[in-house]
C-alpha positions, 0 to 999 in steps of 0.5 A: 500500500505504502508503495502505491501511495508513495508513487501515487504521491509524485502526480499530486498537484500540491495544493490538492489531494488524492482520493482513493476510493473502495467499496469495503474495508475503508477504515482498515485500508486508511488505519493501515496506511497511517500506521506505515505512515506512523501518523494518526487518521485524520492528518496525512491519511483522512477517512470518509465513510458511514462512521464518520468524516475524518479529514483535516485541511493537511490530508493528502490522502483521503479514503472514501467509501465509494458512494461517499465520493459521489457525495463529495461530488455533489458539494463540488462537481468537478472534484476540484480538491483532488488531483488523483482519484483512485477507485479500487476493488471495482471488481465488486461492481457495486451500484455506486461504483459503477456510478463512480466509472461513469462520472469519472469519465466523464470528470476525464473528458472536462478536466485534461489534467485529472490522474483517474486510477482503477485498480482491483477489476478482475475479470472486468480489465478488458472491458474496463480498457475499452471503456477508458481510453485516458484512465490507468487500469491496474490489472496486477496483484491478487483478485478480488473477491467478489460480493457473493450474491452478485450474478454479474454487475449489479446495475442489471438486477437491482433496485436502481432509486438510489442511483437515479436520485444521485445521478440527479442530483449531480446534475446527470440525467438517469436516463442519458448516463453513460454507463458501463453497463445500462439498467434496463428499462423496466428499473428506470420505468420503475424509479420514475414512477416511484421518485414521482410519488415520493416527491422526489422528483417530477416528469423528465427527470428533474429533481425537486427541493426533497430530493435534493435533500435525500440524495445527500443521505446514506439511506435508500430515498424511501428511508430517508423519506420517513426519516425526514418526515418523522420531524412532523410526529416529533421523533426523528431521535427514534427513527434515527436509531432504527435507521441507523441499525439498519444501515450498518447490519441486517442482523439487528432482527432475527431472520426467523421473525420474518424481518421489520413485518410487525410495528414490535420488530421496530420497537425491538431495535430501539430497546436493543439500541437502549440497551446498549447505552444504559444498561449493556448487561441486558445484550446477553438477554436480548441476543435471541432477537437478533441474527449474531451469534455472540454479544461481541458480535452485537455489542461491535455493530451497536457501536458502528451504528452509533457512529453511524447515527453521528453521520447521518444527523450531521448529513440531515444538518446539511439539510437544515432538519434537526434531531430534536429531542422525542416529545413523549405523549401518553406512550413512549412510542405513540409518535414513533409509530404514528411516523412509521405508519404514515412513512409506510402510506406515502411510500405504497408499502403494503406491510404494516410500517415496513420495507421489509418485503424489498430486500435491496432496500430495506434491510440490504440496500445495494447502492449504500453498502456497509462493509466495514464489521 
């Protein structure tokens, strides 16, 4: 790693910095590095994922989950703060990566100057190759190991809302995108007519003031609805716990229950999330509601997804809605529910508060991928 950012180093204009972007094990890779370094993350060697923002004005190498890059890039279009940009692990082709190879191409062809590096393609050299024609594909070292469940890109065969309204919101059409590989119609069809419903968006593809304001969440935009909507019910600080579990790991709910299908399965996170927080001694008690299979394993994405929450309130601050405190009524979770309840109406889910019966986005979201446990 030392070698390649070392080398990486000499085509850095001073005055910017290099982003290197993967889809999993974003902090260990940025930690490793800074350990060769012998400095601490948050100084030479920044970190950008779900877990937090950990960049100073002195970093020079910043890793990013590569859907946290394109976040970067709505703030500033033309990733004018980086002269180097390497996307790494793209044999994983991810939804977010592959919107990565698209946008960086076209970054290529605006800015003469911009050093684009895609390393860890697999099987995908060839067809990267002929994809770029000024980008620096690395074809050596070790394979990746590709997500398990992908049966090819995953642009093909999954939920496509998340990319649409990123793409939007960086200014591309969904529909024009020059993609590696195109979804097919029937998904575009698809999100048109939901984003529409949602408000997020109106005909021909123009995005609306929400969803501007969802797209900049790391949360499927049906999500990121009832989050944001849960400020009318006074109790975004819960559904922020239970979004946030949900962002980091599926497991929070025992497969056997049927995932989120019961309004309980909701109000079973924030009392796990409780636990964690006042009284750890009751994660033992709790664990056969979950899907982990020790309190170690728990109590590890608990805390991710504390750290999590930190992220996401700071990304709807971005936004201008606050995290109030919960206003209690006659039962703690009277507004909770009421919120979850209305959240499911406006989204045309059928289950009763949840999203559980569309597994890319709720639990298992394909663009918003957390690999960091």
């Amino acid at each position: 790693m030392i070698q390649i950012m070392q080398h990486l180093l000499g085509y850095r204009d001073a005055d910017s910095a290099i982003a290197f972007a993967q889809t999993r094990n974003v902090t260990s890779s940025a930690r490793h590095l800074a350990a060769e370094l012998n400095v601490e993350v948050g100084g030479i060697v920044g970190c950008t994922t779900l877990l937090g923002y950990h960049n100073g004005i002195d970093s020079q190498i910043r890793f990013f989950n590569d859907a946290f890059l394109l976040i970067e890039a709505m703030d500033d279009h033309l990733l004018l703060g980086y002269s180097v940009i390497v996307l790494n692990q793209v044999s994983d082709r991810t939804l977010a990566t592959d919107v990565c190879l698209g946008y960086l191409k076209k970054l290529q062809s605006i800015r003469m100057n911009l050093k684009v590096v895609i390393m860890g393609v697999g099987p995908y050299a060839r067809e990267l190759q002929r994809y770029f024609t000024s980008a620096c594909v690395i074809c050596a070292g070790p394979p990746n190991l590709d997500l398990a469940s992908q049966k090819g890109p995953l642009m093909k065969s999954s939920s496509v809302v998340s990319v649409c309204i990123v793409l939007m919101n960086l200014g591309e059409s969904p529909i024009t995108f020059d993609y590696i590989d195109k979804p097919p119609k029937h998904s575009l069809d698809r999100v048109k007519k939901d984003l529409c419903f949602l408000g997020a968006m109106v005909d021909d593809w123009v995005i609306t003031d929400l969803g501007e304001r969802l797209a900049v969440l790391p949360l499927s935009p049906e999500i990121g609805y009832l989050l944001l909507t849960s400020s009318a019910y006074n109790c975004i600080p819960d559904v922020l716990v239970i979004c946030s579990m949900m962002a980091v790991s599926g497991l929070f709910t025992n497969p056997q229950n049927n995932l989120l299908k019961d309004i309980c399965d909701y109000l079973d996170l924030i009392k796990l999330n409780d636990a964690f927080e006042k009284k750890p001694t009751l994660l033992p008690l709790l664990l056969h509601k979950t899907g982990f299979t020790s309190v170690e394993s728990l109590t590890e994405s608990l805390e991710a997804a504390r750290k999590a929450k930190v992220t996401i309130s700071n990304a709807m601050a971005v936004v201008d809605v606050p995290v109030l405190p919960t206003c209690i009524n006659q039962h703690p979770y009277v507004n909770l529910i009421y919120a979850l309840i209305a959240g499911e109406t406006h989204v045309e889910k059928k289950l009763v508060a949840g999203y559980a019966d569309i597994l890319e986005l709720w639990p298992y979201n394909s663009f918003w991928l957390f690999q960091e446990l």
